[in-house]
C-alpha positions as CSV (number, residue, x, y, z in Angstrom):
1,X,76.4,21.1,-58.6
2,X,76.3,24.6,-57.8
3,X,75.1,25.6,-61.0
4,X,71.8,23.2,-60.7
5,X,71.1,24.1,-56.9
6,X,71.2,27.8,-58.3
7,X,68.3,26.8,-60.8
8,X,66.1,24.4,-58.6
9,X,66.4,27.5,-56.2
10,X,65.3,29.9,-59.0
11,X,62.1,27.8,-60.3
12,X,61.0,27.5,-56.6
13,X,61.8,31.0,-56.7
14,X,59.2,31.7,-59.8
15,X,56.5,29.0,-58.4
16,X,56.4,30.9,-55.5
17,X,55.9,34.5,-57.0
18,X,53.2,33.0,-59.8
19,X,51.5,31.5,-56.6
20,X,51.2,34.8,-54.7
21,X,50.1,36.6,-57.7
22,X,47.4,34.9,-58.1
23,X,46.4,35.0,-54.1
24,X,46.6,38.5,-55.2
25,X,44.2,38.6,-58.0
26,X,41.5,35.9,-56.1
27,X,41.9,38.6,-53.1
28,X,41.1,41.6,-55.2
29,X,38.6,39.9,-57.2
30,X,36.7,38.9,-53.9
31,X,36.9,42.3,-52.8
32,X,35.1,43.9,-55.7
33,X,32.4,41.4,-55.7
34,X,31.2,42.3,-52.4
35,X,31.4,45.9,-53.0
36,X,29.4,45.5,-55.9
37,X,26.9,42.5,-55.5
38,X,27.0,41.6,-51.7
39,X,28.7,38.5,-50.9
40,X,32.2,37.9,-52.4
41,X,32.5,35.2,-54.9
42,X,34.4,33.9,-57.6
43,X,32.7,33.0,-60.9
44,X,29.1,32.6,-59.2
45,X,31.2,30.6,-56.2
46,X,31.2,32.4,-52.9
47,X,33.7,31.3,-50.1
48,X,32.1,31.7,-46.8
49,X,32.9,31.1,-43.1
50,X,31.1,29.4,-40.6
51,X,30.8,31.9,-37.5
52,X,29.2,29.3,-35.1
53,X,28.6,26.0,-34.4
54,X,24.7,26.2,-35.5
55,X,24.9,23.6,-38.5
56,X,27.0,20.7,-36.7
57,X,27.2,18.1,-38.0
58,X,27.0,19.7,-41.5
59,X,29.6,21.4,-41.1
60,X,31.6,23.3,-38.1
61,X,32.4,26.7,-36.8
62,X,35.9,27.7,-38.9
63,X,35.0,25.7,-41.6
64,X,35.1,27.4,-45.7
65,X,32.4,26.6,-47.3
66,X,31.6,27.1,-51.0
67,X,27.7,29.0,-52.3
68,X,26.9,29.1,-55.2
69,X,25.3,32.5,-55.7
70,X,21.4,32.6,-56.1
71,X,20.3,36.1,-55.2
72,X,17.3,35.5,-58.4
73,X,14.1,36.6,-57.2
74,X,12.4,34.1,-59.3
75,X,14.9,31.1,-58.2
76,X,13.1,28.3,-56.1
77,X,14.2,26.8,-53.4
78,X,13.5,23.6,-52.0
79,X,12.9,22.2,-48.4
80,X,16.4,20.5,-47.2
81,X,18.4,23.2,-48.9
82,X,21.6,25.0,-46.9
83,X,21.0,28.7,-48.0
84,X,23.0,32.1,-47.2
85,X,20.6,34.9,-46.3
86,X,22.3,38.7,-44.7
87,X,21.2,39.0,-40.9
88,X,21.9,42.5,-38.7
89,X,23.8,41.5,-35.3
90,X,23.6,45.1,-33.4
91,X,24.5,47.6,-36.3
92,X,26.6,44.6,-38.3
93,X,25.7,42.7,-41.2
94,X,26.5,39.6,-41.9
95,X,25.7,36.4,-43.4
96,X,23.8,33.7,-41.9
97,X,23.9,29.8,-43.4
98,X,20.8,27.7,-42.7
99,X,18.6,24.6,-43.8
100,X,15.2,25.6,-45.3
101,X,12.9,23.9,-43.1
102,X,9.7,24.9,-44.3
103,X,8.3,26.6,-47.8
104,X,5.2,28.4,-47.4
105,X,3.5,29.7,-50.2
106,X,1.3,33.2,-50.2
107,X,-0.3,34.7,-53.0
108,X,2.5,33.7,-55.7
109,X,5.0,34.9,-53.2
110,X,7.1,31.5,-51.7
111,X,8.5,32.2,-48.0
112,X,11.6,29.9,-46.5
113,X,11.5,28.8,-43.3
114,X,15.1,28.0,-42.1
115,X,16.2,26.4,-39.2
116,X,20.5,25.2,-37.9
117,X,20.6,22.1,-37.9
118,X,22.2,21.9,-34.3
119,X,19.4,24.2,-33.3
120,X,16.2,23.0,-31.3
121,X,13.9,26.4,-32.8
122,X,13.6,27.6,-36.3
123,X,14.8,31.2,-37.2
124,X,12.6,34.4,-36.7
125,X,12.4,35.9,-39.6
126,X,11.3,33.8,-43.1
127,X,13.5,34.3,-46.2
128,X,12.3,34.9,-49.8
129,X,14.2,34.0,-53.1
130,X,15.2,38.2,-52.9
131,X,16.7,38.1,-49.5
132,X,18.8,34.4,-49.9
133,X,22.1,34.8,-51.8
134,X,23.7,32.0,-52.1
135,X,22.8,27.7,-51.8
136,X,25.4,25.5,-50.6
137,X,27.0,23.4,-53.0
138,X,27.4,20.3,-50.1
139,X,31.7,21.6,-50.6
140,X,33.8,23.1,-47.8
141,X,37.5,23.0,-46.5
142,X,37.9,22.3,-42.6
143,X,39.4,24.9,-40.6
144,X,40.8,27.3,-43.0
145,X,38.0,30.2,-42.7
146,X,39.6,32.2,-40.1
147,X,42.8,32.1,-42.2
148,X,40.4,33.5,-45.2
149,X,39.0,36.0,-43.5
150,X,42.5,37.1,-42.0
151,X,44.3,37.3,-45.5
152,X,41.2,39.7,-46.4
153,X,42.2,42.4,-44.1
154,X,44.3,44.9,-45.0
155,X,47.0,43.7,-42.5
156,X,46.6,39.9,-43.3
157,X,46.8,41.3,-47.3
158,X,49.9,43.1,-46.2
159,X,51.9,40.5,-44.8
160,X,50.7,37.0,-46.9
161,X,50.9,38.9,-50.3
162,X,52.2,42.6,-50.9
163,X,55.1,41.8,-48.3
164,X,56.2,38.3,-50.1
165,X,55.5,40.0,-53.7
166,X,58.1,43.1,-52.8
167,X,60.6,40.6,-51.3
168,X,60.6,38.1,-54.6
169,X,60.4,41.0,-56.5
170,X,63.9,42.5,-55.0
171,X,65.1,39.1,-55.5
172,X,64.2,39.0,-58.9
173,X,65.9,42.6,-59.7
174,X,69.0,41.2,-57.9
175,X,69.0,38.1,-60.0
176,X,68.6,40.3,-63.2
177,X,71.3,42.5,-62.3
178,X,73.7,40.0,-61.4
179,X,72.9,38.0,-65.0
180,X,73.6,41.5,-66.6
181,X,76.9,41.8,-64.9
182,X,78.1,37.9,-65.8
183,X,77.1,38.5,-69.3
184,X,79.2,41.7,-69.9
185,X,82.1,39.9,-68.0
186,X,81.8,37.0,-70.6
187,X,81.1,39.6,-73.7
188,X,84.3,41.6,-72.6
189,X,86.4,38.3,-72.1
190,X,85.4,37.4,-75.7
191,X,86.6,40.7,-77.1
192,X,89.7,40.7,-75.4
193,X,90.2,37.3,-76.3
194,X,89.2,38.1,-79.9
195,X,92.0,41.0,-79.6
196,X,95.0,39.5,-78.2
197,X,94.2,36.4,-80.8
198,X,94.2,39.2,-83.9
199,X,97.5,40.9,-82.2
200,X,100.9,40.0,-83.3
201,X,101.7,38.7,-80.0
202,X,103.5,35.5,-78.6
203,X,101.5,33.5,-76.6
204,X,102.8,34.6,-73.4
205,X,102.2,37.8,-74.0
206,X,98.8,37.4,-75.4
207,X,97.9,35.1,-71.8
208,X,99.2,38.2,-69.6
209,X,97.5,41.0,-72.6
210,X,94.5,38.9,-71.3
211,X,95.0,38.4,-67.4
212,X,95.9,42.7,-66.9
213,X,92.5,43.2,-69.1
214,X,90.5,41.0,-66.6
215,X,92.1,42.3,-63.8
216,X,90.8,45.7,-65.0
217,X,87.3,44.9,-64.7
218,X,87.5,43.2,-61.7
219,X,87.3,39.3,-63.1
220,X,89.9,36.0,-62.1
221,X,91.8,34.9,-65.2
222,X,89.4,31.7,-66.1
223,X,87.1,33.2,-64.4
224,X,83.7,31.8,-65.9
225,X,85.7,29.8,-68.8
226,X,88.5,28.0,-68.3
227,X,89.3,27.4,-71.6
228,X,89.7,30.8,-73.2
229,X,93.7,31.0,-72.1
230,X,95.8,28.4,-73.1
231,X,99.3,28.6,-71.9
232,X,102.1,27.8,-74.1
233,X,102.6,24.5,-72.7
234,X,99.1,23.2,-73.8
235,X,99.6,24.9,-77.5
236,X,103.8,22.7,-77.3
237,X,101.3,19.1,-76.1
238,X,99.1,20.0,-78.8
239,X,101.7,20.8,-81.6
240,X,103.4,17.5,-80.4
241,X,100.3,15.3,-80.8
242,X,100.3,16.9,-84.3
């Protein structure tokens, strides 16, 4: 019983750590993205969160929703699409997720009127295929954005992955150790066994040979197999049986 608690505990244990290693990588990955093309994505998939309330019903404030990245100065947009575009509040950037309203076409050049959909007045400024980076893909989790964006800091980064990863990881090197130390208890049973076995010895005196030698390394007699001493009453049943 002990023994299968101990491994249920130890594949939990593993499921865990492969889990948060690969929060890890998603995180990091993410993080170069931005740095290098903008808007953080995965594979041409960027996660986003809604800031506001402008595109109720479509989806609320909190929500994650999922882009797929379009920043393509020749890629056309159509009129009912939800597209990302960069906006400046005071010296910020962020990102801004709208319907496209309105296309209006000048001189081979195609401007985007967008509009939120739980707003009475279109947006000031019209978008081109250069300025929108990403189109909705009509996917999004409900209520997890803020949770997101916290595990992207480098405190929420701290404490949801480095600190689990160096607490599993000390657990690991504790398990390791501790498997080490049984299996060189078990190696050095078998070679005393081996010895007293080999040694013209009765069988008391092998059994105590063997119980001062386990003593000496700091291990019960039977101690993680019972059935390496036999006392001499178990050799007599057996002889007898014979």
């Amino acid at each position: 019983m002990k023994k299968t608690f101990k491994k249920v505990l130890n594949t939990i244990v593993d499921i865990i750590i492969v889990l948060i290693l690969i929060v890890s990588i998603l995180v990091v990955m993410l993080s170069l993205t931005s740095k290098s093309q903008g808007v953080s994505h995965l594979f041409g998939i960027a996660p986003l969160t809604v800031q506001s309330d402008s595109m109720e019903d479509t989806f609320y404030e909190d929500d994650l929703i999922f882009g797929k990245v379009t920043n393509d100065g020749d890629y056309e947009y159509q009129v009912g699409d939800v597209v990302t575009f960069p906006i400046k509040i005071g010296a910020t950037q962020t990102y801004n997720t709208h319907r496209i309203v309105e296309v209006i076409e000048d001189e081979n050049i195609s401007y985007y009127r967008t509009q939120g959909d739980n707003e009475s007045k279109p947006d000031e400024e019209l978008q081109t295929s250069s300025t929108i980076v990403a189109k909705w893909t009509g996917k999004k989790i409900s209520g997890v954005g803020k949770v997101i964006d916290f595990i992207r800091t480098q405190l929420g980064f701290f404490l949801c992955v480095l600190l689990p990863m160096i607490i599993f990881f000390v657990y690991e090197a504790i398990r390791v150790i501790m498997n080490i130390v049984a299996y060189n208890k078990e190696k050095a049973l078998e070679e005393a066994q081996a010895a007293v076995q080999n040694a013209e010895l009765t069988e008391e005196q092998k059994k105590k040979a063997i119980e001062e030698y386990l003593a000496s390394i700091g291990q019960k007699p039977n101690e993680g197999n019972e059935d390496c001493v036999q006392t001499p009453a178990q050799d007599n049943t057996s002889q007898a049986e014979e």
